[in-house]
N, C-alpha and C positions, 0 to 999 in steps of 0.2 A: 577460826573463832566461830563465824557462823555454822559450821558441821557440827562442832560441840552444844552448841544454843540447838541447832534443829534434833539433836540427839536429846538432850536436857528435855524440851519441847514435849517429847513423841510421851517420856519417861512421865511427865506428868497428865498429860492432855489425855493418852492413852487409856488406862485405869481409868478416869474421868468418864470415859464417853465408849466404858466396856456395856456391849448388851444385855449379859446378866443384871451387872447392877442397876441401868438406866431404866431395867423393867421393875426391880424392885423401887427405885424412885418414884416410878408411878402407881406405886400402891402407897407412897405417905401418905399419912393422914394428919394430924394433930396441930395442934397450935404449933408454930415455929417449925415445922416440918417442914426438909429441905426436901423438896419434889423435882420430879427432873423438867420438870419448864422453869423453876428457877435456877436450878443448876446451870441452864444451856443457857440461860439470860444473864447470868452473872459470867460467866463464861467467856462470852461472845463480849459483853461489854466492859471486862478488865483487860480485851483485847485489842479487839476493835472500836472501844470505846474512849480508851486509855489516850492519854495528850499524849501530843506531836514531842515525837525526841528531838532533845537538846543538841545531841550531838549527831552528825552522820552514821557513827558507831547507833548511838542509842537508837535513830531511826529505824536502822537494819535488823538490828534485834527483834524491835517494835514488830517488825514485818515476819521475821520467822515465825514469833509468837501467833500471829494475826493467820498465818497460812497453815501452821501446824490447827489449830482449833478448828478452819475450815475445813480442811480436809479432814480432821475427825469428825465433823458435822455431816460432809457427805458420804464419806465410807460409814457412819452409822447409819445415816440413811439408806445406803445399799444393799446394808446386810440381809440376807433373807431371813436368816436366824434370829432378827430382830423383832421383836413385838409388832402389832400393828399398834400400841400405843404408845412403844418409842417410834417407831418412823412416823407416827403423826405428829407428835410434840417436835419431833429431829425437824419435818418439813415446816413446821410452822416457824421455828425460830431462824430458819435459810430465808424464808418468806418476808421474814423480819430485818433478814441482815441485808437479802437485794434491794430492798426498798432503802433503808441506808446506804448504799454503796452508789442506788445511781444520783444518788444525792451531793455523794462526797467527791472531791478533787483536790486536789494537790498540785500547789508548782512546783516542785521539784519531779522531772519527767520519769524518775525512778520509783517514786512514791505514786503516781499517777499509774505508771505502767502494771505497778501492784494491785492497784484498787479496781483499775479496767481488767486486769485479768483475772481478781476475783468474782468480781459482776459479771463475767462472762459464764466462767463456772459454774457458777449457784444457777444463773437462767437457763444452763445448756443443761444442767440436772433437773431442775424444776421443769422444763417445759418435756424432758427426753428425759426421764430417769434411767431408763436402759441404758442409755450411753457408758455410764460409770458404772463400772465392776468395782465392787469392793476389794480393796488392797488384801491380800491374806495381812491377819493380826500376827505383829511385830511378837518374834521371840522377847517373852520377861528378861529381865534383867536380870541374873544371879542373885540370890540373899544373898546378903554378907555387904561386908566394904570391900569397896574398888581396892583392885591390887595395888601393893603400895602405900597404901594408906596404913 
């Protein structure tokens, strides 16, 4: 279940938080213009923003979601190919999310273990950017419906 979820994850998140587009977000302009500091704001807080799941299932989920978006957060920050005003909007909203993370804790030792090893992440990028190589970008998905459909 969770390979399908972190598959599902990559298929939306991906697109989302591609270089091309993220540079064309930061030339919106206009009233209601969705720009990529709101994008990466809306983003980050439908994820890591989002209530605590109901169930252990829904937890877990909760967590893919929450890990796939970072890690599109910091391989967009990686990219060389990337703007320098997508990786500055990209570092600012990480800036934003480790400030929340050493905030937050969890009893549950599995949910704790998620949030410490995200806060480690974002501070070992933020303070060492070099460390993280950006992941090569994931082969698209074929047009069309899934076989069998």
């Amino acid at each position: 279940v969770l390979t399908a979820a972190r598959s599902l994850c990559a298929l939306v998140v991906g697109p989302l938080l591609d270089p091309e587009r993220a540079a064309r977000l930061t030339l919106a302009s206009g009233d209601g213009a969705l720009t990529l500091t709101g994008l990466l704001r809306r983003v980050v807080d439908a994820t890591w923003g989002a209530p605590a799941g109901t169930t252990a299932r829904h937890a877990a989920l909760r967590r893919v979601a929450q890990r796939a978006v970072l890690d599109g957060l910091l391989d967009l920050a990686a990219r060389k190919e990337a703007s320098p005003e997508v990786r500055a909007a990209t570092l600012a909203e990480l800036t934003r999310l480790r400030g929340q993370l050493r905030l937050r804790h969890a009893a549950d030792p599995v949910a704790e273990a998620h949030l410490r090893l995200a806060e480690r992440d974002v501070a070992e990028f933020l303070d060492k950017p070099e460390t993280r190589a950006a992941r090569p970008p994931k082969v698209p998905a074929p047009p069309g419906r899934p076989i069998g459909q």
